[in-house]
ZAMARGU-4260 file (C-alpha; in steps of 0.2 Angstrom, whole numbers, plus 5000, padded with zeros to 4 digits):
<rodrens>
0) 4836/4482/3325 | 4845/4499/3321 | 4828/4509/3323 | 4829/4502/3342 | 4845/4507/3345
5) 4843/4523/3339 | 4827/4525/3350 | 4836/4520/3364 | 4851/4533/3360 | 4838/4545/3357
10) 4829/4540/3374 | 4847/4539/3384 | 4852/4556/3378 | 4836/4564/3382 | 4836/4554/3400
15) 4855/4561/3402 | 4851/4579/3397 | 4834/4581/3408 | 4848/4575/3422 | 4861/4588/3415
20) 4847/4600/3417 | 4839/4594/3436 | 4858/4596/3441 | 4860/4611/3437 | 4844/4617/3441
25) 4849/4612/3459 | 4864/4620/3457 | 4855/4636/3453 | 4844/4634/3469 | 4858/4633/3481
30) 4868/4646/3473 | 4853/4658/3477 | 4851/4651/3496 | 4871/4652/3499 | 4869/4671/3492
35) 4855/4676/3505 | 4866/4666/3518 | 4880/4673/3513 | 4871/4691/3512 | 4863/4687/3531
40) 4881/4685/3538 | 4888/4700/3530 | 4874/4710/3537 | 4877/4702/3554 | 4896/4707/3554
45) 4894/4723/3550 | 4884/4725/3565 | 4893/4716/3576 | 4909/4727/3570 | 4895/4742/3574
50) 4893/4734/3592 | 4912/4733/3596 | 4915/4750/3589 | 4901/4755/3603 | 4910/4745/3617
55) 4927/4753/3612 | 4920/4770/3617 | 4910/4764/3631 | 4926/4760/3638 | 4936/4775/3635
60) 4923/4785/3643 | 4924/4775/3659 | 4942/4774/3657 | 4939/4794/3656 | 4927/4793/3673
65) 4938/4783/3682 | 4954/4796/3679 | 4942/4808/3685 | 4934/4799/3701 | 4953/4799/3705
70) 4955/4818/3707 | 4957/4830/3721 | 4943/4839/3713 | 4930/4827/3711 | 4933/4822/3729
75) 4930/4840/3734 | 4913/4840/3724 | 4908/4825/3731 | 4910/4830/3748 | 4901/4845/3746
80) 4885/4839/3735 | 4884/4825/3747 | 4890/4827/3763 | 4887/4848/3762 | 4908/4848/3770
85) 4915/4866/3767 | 4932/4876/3768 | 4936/4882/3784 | 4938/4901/3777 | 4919/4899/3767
90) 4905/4907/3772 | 4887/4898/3768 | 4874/4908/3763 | 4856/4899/3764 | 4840/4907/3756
95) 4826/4906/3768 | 4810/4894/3764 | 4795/4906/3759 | 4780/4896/3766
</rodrens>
């Protein structure tokens, strides 16, 4: 009788540590997945933060363009470029087509 209990002791103990050792071993795993997750999303912050740092300066530069769109002087270059509009005072000089 006492050899069979002790078996059995022996046999539960083993059973309970092969268990000790499956969890953990799972635990192991999913430590490792969460750490690439984990890894993954950092990466994907960093660039979003890239991105946002890019929108930032795209909208200072047309905040920029739109100041300037607003000028006296970009008014006047636009009417000249494309509408060829001159000064009253201004002479045009244009260069003859050598065919």
């Amino acid at each position: 009788m006492r050899r069979k209990r002790k078996a059995r002791r022996r046999t539960g103990l083993g059973l309970i540590a092969v268990m000790v050792l499956l969890v953990c071993g799972i635990v192991t795993y999913n430590r490792q997945e969460l750490d690439k997750t984990n890894a993954k999303a950092a990466a994907r912050i960093a660039e979003l933060k890239d991105d946002i740092d890019q929108a930032k300066d795209e909208a200072k530069e047309i905040k920029e363009q739109k100041a300037y769109v607003q000028t006296k002087k970009y008014v006047e270059e636009m009417a000249r470029e494309k509408l060829g509009l001159v000064y009253k005072d201004e002479i045009i000089f244009k260069a003859e087509d050598k065919n």
